[in-house]
C-alpha positions as CSV (number, residue, x, y, z in Angstrom):
1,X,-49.5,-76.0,160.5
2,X,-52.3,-74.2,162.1
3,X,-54.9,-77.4,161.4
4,X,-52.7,-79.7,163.0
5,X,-51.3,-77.8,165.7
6,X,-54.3,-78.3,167.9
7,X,-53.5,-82.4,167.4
8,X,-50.2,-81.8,168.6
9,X,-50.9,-80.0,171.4
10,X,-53.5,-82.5,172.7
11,X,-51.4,-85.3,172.0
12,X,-48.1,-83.5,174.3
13,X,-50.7,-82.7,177.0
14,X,-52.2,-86.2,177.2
15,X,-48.3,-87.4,177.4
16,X,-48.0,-85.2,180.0
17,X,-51.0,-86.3,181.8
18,X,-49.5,-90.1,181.8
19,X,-46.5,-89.3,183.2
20,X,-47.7,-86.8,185.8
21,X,-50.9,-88.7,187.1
22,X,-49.1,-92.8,186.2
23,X,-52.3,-94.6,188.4
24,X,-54.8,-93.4,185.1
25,X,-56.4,-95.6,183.5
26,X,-54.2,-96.4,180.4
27,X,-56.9,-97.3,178.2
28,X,-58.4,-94.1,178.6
29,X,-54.7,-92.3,177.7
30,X,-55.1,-95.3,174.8
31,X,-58.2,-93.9,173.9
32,X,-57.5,-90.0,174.4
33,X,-53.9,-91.2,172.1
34,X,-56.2,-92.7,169.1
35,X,-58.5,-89.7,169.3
36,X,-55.0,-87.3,168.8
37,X,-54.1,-89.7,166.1
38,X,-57.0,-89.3,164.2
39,X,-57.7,-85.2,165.0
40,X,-53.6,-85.3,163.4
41,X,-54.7,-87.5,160.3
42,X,-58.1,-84.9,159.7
43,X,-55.8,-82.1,159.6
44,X,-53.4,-82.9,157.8
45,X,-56.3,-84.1,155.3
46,X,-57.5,-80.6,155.9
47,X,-53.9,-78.9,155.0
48,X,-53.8,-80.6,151.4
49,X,-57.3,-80.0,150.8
50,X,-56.9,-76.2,151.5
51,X,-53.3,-76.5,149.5
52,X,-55.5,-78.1,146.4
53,X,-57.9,-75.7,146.2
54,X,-55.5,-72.2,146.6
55,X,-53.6,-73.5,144.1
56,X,-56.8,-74.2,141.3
57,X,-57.4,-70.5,142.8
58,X,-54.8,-68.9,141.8
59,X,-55.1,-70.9,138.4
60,X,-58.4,-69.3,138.2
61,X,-57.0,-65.5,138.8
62,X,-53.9,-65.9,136.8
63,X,-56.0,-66.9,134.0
64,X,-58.1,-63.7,134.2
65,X,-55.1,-61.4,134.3
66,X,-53.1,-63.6,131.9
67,X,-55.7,-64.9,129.7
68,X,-57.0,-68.8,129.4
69,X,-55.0,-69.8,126.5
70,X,-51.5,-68.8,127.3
71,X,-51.5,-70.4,131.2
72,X,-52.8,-73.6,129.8
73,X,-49.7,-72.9,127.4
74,X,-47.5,-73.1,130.0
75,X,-48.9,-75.6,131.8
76,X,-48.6,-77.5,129.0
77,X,-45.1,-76.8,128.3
78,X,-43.8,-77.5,132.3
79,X,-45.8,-80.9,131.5
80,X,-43.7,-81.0,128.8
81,X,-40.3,-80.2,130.7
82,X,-41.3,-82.4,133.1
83,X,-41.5,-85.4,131.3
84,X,-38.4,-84.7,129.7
85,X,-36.2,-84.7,132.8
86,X,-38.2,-87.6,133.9
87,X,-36.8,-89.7,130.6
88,X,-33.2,-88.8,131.4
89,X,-34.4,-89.9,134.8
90,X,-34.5,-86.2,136.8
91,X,-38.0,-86.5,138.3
92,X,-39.5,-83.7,139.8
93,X,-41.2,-83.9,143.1
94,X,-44.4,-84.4,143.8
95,X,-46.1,-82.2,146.3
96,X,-49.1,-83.7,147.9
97,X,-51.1,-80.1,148.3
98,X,-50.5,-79.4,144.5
99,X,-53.3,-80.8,141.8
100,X,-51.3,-82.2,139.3
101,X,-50.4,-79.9,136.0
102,X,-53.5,-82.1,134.1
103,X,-56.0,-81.5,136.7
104,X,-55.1,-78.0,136.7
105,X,-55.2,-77.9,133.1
106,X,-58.7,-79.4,133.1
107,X,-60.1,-76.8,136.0
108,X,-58.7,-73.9,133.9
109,X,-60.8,-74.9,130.6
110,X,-64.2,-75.9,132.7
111,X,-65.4,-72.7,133.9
């Protein structure tokens, strides 16, 4: 929330603006609108990059406490349990800041 709080605020002050001052230029609140739009979309690129990486992280340091073998273990069995709820048609959701149970799998046996 912190990475695209700045978007939002810029976007509610430029909304402001409009309405407060309506003899602007409305391409420039246009443009200043497309500029928020985008600052919004980079953050919440941002957000799920950050989310990806925590997550291969904390892989990383519940391997060393755990050991290598016995995460990708369970990794291996919720890819397991989550292909067989998918089959009886129980998906599990997808979260978009999470690496998926492979890619984790992968970053846990390349050091």
């Amino acid at each position: 929330m912190i990475r695209v709080s700045p978007g939002l605020l810029f976007l509610a002050g430029f909304l402001i603006l409009s309405f407060a001052y309506p003899r602007l230029d409305s391409s420039l609140i246009f443009g200043f609108i497309v500029a928020d739009v985008i600052l919004l979309v980079l953050g919440a690129y941002s957000i799920i990059r950050l989310g990806r990486r925590l997550v291969l992280e904390a892989d990383k340091e519940a391997a060393e406490a755990l050991g290598t073998a016995s995460l990708t273990e369970v990794l291996r069995k919720l890819e397991v349990l989550r292909e067989h709820d998918a089959s009886r048609g129980n998906d599990w959701p997808e979260y978009g800041d999470h690496p998926s149970i492979t890619k984790r799998i992968a970053n846990l046996q390349n050091p």
